[in-house]
C-alpha positions in Angstrom: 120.5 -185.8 28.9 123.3 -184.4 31.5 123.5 -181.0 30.2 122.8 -179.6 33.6 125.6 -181.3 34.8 127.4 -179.3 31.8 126.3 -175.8 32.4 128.9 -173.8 34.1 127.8 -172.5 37.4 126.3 -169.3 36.7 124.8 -169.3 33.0 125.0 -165.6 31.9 123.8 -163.6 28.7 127.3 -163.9 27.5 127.0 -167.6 27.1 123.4 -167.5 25.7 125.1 -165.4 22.7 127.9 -168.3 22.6 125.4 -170.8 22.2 123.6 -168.6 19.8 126.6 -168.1 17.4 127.2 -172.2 18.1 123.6 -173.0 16.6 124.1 -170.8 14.0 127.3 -172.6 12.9 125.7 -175.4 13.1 122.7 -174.5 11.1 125.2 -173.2 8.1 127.3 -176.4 8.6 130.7 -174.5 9.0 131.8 -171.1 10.3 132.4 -169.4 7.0 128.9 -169.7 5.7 128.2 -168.6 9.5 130.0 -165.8 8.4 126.6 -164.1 6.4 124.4 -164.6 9.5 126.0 -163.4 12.3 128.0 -160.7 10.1 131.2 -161.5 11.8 134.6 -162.7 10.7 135.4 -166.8 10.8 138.0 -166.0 13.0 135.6 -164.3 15.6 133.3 -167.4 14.9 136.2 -169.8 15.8 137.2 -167.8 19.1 133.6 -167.8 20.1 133.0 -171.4 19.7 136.5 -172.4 21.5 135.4 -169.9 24.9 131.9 -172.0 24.7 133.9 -175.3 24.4 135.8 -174.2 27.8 132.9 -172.6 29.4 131.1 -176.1 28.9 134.7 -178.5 29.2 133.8 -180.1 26.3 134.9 -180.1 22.2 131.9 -179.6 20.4 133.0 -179.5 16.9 135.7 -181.0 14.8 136.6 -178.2 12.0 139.6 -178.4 9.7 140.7 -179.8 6.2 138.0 -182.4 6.2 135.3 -179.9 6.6 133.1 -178.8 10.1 131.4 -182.1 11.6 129.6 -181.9 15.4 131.2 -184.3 17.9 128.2 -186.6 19.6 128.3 -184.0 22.9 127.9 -181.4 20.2 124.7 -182.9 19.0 123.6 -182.8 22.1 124.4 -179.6 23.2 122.9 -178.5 19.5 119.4 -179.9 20.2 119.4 -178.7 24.1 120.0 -175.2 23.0 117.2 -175.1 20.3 115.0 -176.5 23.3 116.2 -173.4 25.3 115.6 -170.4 22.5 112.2 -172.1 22.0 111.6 -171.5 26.0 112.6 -168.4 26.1 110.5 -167.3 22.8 107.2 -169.2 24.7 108.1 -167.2 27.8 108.1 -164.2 25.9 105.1 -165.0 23.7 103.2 -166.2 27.3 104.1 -162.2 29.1 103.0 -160.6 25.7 99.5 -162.1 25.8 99.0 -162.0 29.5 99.1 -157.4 28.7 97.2 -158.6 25.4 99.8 -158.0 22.7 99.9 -159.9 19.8 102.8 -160.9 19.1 105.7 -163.8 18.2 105.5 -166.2 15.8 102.8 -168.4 14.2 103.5 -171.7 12.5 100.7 -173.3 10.3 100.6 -175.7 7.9 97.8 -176.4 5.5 97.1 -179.2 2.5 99.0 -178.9 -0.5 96.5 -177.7 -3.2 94.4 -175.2 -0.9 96.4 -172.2 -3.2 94.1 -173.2 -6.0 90.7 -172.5 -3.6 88.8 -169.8 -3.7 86.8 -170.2 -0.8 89.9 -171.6 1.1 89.4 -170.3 4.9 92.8 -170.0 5.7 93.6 -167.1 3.0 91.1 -164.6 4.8 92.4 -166.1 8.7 95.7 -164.9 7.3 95.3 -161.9 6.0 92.7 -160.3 8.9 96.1 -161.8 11.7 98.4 -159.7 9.5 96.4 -156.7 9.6 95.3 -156.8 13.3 98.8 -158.2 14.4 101.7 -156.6 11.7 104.3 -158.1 14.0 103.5 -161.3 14.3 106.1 -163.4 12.3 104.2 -166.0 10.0 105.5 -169.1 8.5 103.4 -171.3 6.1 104.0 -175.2 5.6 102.0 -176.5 2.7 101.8 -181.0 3.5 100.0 -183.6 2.7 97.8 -184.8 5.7 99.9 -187.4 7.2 102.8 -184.8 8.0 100.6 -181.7 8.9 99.9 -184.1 11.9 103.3 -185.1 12.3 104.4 -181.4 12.3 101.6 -180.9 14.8 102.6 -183.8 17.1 106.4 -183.1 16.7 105.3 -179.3 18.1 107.0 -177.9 14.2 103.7 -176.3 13.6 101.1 -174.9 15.7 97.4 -175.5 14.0 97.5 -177.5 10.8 94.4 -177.5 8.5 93.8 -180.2 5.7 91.3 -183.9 5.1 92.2 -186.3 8.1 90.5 -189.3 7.8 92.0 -191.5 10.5 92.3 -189.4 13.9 95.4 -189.9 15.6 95.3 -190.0 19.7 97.5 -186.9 20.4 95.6 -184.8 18.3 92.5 -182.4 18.4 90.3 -182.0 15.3 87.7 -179.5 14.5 85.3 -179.4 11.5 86.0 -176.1 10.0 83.9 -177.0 6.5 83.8 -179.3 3.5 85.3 -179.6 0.0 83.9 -181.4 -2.9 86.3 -183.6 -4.6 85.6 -185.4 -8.0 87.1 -188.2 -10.2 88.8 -187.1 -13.0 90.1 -188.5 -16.4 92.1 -186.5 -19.1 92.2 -186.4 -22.8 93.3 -189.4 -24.3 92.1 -191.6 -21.8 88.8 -193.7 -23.1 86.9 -192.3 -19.9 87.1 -188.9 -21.4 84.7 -189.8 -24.9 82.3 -191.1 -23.0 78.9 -189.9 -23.4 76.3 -191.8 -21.5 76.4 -192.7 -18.2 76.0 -196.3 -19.6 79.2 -195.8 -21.5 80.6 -194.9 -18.3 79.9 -197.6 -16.1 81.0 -200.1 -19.3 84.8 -198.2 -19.8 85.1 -197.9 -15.7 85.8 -201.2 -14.9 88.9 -201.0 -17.2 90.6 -198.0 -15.9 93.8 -197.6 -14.2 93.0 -195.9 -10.7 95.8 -193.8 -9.1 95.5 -193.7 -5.5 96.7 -190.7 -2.9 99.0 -192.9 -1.1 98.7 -190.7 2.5 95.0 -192.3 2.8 92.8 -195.9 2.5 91.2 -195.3 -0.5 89.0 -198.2 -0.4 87.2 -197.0 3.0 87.5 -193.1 1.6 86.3 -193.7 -2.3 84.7 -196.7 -2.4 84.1 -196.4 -6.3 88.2 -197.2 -6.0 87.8 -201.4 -4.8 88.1 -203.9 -7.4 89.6 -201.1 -9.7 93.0 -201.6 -11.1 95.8 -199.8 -9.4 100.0 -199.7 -10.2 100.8 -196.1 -9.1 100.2 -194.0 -6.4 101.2 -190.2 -5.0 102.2 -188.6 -1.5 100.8 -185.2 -3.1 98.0 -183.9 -4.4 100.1 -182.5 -7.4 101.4 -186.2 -8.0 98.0 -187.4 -8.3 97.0 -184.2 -11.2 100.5 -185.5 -13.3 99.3 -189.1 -13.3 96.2 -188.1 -14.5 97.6 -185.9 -17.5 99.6 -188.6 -18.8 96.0 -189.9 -19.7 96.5 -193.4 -18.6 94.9 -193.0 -14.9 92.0 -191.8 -13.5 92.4 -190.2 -10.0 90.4 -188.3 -7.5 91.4 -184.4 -6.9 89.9 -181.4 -5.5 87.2 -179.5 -7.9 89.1 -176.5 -7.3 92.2 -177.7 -8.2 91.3 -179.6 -11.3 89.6 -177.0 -12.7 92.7 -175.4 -13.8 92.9 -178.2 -16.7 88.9 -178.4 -17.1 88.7 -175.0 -18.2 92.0 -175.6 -20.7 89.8 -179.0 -21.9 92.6 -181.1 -20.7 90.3 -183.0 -17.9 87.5 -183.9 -17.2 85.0 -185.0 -14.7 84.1 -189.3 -15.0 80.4 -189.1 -15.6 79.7 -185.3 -15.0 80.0 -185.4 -11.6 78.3 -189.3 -11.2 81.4 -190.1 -8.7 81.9 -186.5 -6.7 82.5 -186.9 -3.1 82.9 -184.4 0.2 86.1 -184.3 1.9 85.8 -182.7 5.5 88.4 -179.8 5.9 89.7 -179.9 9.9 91.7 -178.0 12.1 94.3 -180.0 14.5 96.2 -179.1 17.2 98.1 -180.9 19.9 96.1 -182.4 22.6 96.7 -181.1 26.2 98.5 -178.0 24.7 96.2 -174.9 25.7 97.5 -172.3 22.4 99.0 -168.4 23.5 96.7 -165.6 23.2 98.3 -165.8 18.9 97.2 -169.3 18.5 94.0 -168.8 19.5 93.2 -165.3 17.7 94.1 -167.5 14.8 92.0 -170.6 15.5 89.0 -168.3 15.8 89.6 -166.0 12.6 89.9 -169.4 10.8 86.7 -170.8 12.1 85.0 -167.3 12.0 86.6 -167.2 7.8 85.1 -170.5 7.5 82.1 -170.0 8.5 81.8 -167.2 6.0 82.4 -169.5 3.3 79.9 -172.3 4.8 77.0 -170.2 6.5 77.4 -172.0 9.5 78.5 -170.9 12.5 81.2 -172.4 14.5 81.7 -172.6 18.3 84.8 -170.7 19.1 
């Protein structure tokens, strides 16, 4: 909160590189595994972070026997200098798409099981960015809801893509399409013999229900209320385990199930009787207008999805 106070009074290139090497230290938690990064000797490392400590007049780092630990101005220091490289790569980014270059670095992150859909949106956005924009660095999260958002709030991420069921303030959403989900039960579970639909509704009552803990399941699959309930997962992945072990049923995307449908392992509860439509959205921080790269990828998302849908949407 005082680093302005700190900064020496002209704040050159030279010292931009010192607190470059510094993060990097940092980030490898010692200066010999620095050593790989920056391609430089620990002893180099060492003299470069002591001429940052004087240039700032302040001991950043204690290093020695008991192993490299920042001091509390260090951590400080630390997270003022990521703040600055992010500036400076914004800056840049900002002066590349004012001449119309795409360029810089994209961060999305998308719903944990969308590598298992066909028709997923995000595959084709990808892949047309990559070709029209070959140096544009990418990076992919994949999250369950609740921390796409957070990753788009915290500003980790730029556009996230997943189910949001409860908006949050800070946040835009967009309807980019819709994807059928359906309740599934798997061999060895009593749900999976059943033959009628009347057989069904007898053996539901008595099933163990898993729920997706990042969402109210009693507003989102009603079918879930009254239902017994002792386990639950963050993931989408957790959810397709506890429905293996063939003592839950569970709710999971058609075209991630499928994988164990067409194996004979799961099946749908009632052919379908319980299916339901999960709206697939784009987020992005509110009051944050995206660079000339976040919104080339906003509209080959939206233009990808409405490929898939047949329904145009307003760019």
């Amino acid at each position: 909160m005082y680093i302005a106070w700190m900064l020496p009074p002209s704040f050159s290139k030279a010292d931009m590189h010192l607190l470059y090497v510094f993060s990097a230290v940092v980030e490898a938690r010692g200066f010999s595994a620095a050593q790989i990064s920056l391609n430089v000797s620990a002893s180099t490392i060492s003299r470069q972070i002591s001429d940052l400590e004087t240039r700032l007049g302040m001991r950043l780092c204690q290093r020695g026997r008991k192993g490299f630990r920042l001091t509390d101005k260090g951590e400080i220091v630390y997270s003022a200098s990521q703040k600055l490289f992010a500036s400076l790569e914004h800056f840049g980014e900002v002066v590349d798409g004012t001449r119309g270059k795409l360029v810089g670095r994209l961060s999305v992150a998308a719903i944990d099981n969308w590598a298992f859909n066909d028709d997923a949106p995000i595959v084709g956005a990808l892949g047309e960015l990559t070709r029209i924009a070959p140096d544009v660095s990418v990076e992919v999260h994949s999250l369950a809801p609740d921390d796409i958002e957070i990753a788009v709030q915290d500003g980790q991420v730029s556009v996230g893509v997943g189910v949001f069921h409860k908006h949050k303030p800070g946040l835009i959403y967009e309807l980019l399409g819709t994807e059928k989900i359906g309740l599934y039960c798997a061999q060895g579970h009593p749900l999976y013999e059943a033959a009628t639909r009347a057989e069904v509704e007898r053996l539901l009552p008595e099933a163990n229900y898993c729920k997706r803990a990042y969402l109210n399941e009693d507003q989102v699959a009603p079918i879930s209320i009254g239902l017994r309930s002792n386990a639950s997962a963050h993931q989408i992945e957790g959810i397709a385990i506890l429905v293996l072990t063939g003592g839950y049923i569970g709710y999971l995307p058609e075209s991630f199930a499928n994988i164990w449908v067409r194996e004979g392992r799961m099946r749908s509860v009632g052919d379908g009787l319980y299916d339901l439509k999960s709206e697939i959205k784009l987020v992005r921080k509110r009051g944050e207008d995206p660079n000339l790269l976040g919104k080339t990828f906003i509209q080959l998302l939206k233009d990808a999805s409405s490929r898939v849908s047949g329904v145009k949407l307003i760019g």
